[in-house]
C-alpha positions in Angstrom: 195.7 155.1 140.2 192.2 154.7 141.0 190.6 156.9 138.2 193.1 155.2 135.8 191.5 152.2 137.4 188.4 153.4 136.7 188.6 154.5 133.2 190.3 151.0 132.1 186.7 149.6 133.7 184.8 152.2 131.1 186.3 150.9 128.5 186.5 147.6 128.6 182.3 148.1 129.2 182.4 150.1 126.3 183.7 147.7 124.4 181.4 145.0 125.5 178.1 146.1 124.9 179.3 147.5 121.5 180.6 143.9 120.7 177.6 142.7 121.6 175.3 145.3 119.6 177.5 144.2 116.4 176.8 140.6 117.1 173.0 141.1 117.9 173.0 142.9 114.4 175.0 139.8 112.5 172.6 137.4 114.1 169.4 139.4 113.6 170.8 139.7 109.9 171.4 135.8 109.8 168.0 135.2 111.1 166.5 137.2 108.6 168.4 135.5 105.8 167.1 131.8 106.6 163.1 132.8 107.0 160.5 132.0 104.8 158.5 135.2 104.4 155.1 134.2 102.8 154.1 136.4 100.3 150.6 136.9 98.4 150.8 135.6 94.9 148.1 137.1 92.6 145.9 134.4 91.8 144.7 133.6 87.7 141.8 131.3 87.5 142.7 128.6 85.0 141.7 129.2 81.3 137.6 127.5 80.9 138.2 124.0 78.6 137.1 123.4 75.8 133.5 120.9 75.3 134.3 117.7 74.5 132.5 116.1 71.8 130.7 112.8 73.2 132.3 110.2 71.1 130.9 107.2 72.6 129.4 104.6 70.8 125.3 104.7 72.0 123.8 101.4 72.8 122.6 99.0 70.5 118.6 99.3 70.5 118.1 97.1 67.0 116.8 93.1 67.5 120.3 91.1 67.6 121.3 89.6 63.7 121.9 85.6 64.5 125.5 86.4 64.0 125.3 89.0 66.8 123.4 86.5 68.8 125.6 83.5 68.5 128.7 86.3 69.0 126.8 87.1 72.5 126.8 83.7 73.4 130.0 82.7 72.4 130.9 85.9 75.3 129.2 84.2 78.3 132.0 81.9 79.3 134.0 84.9 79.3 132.1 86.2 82.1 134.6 84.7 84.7 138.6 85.3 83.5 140.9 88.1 82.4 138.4 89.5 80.2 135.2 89.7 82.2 135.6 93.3 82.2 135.7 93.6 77.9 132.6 91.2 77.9 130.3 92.3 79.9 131.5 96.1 78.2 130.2 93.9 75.2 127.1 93.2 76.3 126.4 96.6 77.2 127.0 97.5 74.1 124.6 95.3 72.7 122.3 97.1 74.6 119.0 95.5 75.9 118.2 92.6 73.0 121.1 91.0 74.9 119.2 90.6 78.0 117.8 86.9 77.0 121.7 86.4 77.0 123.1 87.7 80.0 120.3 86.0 82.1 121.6 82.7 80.8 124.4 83.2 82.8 122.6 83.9 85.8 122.0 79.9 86.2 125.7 78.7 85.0 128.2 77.1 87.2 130.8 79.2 88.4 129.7 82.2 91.2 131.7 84.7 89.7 130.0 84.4 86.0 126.7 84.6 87.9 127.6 87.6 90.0 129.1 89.4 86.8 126.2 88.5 85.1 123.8 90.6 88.0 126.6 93.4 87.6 126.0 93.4 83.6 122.0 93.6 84.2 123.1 96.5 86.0 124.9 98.4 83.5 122.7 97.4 81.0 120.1 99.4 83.2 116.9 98.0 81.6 113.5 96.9 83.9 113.0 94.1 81.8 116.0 92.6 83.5 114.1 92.7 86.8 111.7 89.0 86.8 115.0 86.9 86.3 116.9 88.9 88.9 114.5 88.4 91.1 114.0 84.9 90.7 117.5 84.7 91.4 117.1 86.6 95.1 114.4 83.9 95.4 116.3 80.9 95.3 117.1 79.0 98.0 120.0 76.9 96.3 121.9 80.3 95.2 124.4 81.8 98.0 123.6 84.6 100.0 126.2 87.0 98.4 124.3 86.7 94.7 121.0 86.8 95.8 121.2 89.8 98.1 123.1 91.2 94.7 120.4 90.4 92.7 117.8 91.8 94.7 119.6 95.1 95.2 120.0 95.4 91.5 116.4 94.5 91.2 115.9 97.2 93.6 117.6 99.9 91.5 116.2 99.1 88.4 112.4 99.2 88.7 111.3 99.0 92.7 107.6 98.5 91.8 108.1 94.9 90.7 109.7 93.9 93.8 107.6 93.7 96.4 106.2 90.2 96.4 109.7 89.3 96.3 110.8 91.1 99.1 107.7 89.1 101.1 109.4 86.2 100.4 112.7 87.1 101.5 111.6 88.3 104.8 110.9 84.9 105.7 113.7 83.2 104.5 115.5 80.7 106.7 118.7 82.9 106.4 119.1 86.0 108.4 121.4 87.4 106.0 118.8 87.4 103.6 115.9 88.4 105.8 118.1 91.5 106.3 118.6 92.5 103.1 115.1 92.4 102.3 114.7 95.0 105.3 117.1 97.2 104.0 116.0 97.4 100.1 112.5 97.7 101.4 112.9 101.2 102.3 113.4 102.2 98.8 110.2 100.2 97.9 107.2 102.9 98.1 104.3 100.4 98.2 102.2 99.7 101.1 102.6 96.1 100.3 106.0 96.2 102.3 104.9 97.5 105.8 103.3 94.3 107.1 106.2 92.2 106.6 109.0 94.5 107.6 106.8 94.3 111.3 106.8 91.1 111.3 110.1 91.0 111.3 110.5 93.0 114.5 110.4 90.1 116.3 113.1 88.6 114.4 115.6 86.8 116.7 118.6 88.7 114.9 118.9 91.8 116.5 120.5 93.3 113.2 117.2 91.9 110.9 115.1 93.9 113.4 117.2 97.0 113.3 117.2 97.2 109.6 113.5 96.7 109.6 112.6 99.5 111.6 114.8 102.3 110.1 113.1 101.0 106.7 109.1 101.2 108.8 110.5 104.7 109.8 111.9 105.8 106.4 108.8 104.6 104.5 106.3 106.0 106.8 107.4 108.6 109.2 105.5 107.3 112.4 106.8 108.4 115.4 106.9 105.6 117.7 107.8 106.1 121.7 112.0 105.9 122.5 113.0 102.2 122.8 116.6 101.0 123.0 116.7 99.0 119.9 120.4 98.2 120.2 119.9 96.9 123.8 116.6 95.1 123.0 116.1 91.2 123.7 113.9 89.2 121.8 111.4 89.7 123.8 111.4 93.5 124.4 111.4 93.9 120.1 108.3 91.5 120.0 106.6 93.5 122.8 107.4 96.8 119.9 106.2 94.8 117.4 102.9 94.5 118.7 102.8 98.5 118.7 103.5 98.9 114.8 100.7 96.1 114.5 98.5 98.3 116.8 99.6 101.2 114.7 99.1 99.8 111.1 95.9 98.0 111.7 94.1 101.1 112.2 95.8 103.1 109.8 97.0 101.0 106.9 93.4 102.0 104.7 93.9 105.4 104.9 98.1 105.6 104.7 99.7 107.1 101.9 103.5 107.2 101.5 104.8 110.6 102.5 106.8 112.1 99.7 110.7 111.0 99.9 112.5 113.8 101.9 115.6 115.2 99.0 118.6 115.5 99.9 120.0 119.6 100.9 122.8 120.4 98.5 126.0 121.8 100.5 126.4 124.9 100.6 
């Protein structure tokens, strides 16, 4: 009895493990059949295009007709509206003679027409367009948002011409103002700049006096002991000031403006 015992045990082991061998296999097998294998796919690089003929229409560079100039006119109200983007694509098109035009509209009622007007200049991408831009940044009636506008498109255009104007700015009753002349005088290489972006160390905004020095030190490269700028009180930026003085009264007849570091290409 006991071997019979015995042997029923065997089997019924047996049995069990080879159950579970067969349901080890089904499962591997069902595992297998729901995985995402990824595979290398050859790669094609996509066929080189064809060049494009340039089919735009160049910019006009002939003196206006009267009927283009009362045309160009007849555009400025449209400045402001729906189709302020088709005008001032208009203007550009008409190309520099339109200039006398456009800077009409930098004196009209209406913001918007004004700023649109600074954004044609722009696009329009002529230097001659720099004196009325600049008289706009000048004026005190205009609102901070056109005049720091016009003085950065100034700026872009043709920085030579812009230095007695950034001067100005730098003491303009508006700290909004006083810092944007700050930060487009970096891009200004003439030594007339240095002594007024000092003297606005001092200033009593902390952010007019932050902008000035990262313009001193992007003009001119001096290396000036560590002070916590972002920290600094009145008092401790006037006290800095007095160092740049120190600094460009013995060294503004010799300076000359270090060459404009380029930028390193990725990769």
């Amino acid at each position: 009895m006991k071997g019979l015992s015995r042997q029923v045990v065997c089997r019924v082991v047996i049995r069990g493990v080879v159950c579970l061998g067969l349901m080890g296999g089904m499962l591997g097998q069902a595992w297998s059949a729901s995985t995402v294998w990824p595979v290398q796919m050859p790669y094609e690089a996509p066929p080189r295009s064809e060049p494009v003929p340039d089919v735009s229409v160049a910019p006009n560079t002939q003196p206006l007709t009267p009927e283009e100039l009362q045309r160009a006119e007849a555009l400025l109200p449209l400045l402001e509206g729906k189709q302020e983007f088709w005008a001032m694509g208009e203007f550009v098109h008409l190309g520099e003679p339109v200039l006398s035009v456009v800077t009409k509209a930098l004196s009209l009622p209406g913001p918007r027409i004004r700023y649109n007007a600074i954004e044609t200049l722009s696009l329009i991408k002529s230097p001659a367009a720099v004196p009325a831009l600049l008289d706009t940044a000048r004026l005190d009636s205009e609102i901070p948002r056109i005049r720091e506008h016009a003085l950065r498109v100034a700026v872009r255009l043709d920085p030579m011409q812009t230095a007695p104007a950034i001067e100005a700015m730098t003491k303009d009753a508006n700290s909004s103002i006083r810092k944007a002349a700050a930060v487009e005088a970096r891009y200004v290489r003439r030594k007339e700049v240095i002594q007024p972006l000092i003297d606005l160390l001092g200033d009593d905004e902390r952010f007019v006096a932050l902008s000035a020095v990262q313009s001193l030190w992007t003009l001119t490269r001096h290396e000036t002991e560590f002070h916590d700028w972002d920290a600094s009180s009145k008092q401790d930026r006037q006290a800095w000031a007095q160092e740049w003085n120190e600094w460009w009264n013995q060294s503004k007849e010799t300076f000359e403006m270090p060459e404009p570091k380029s930028r390193k290409r990725a990769g």
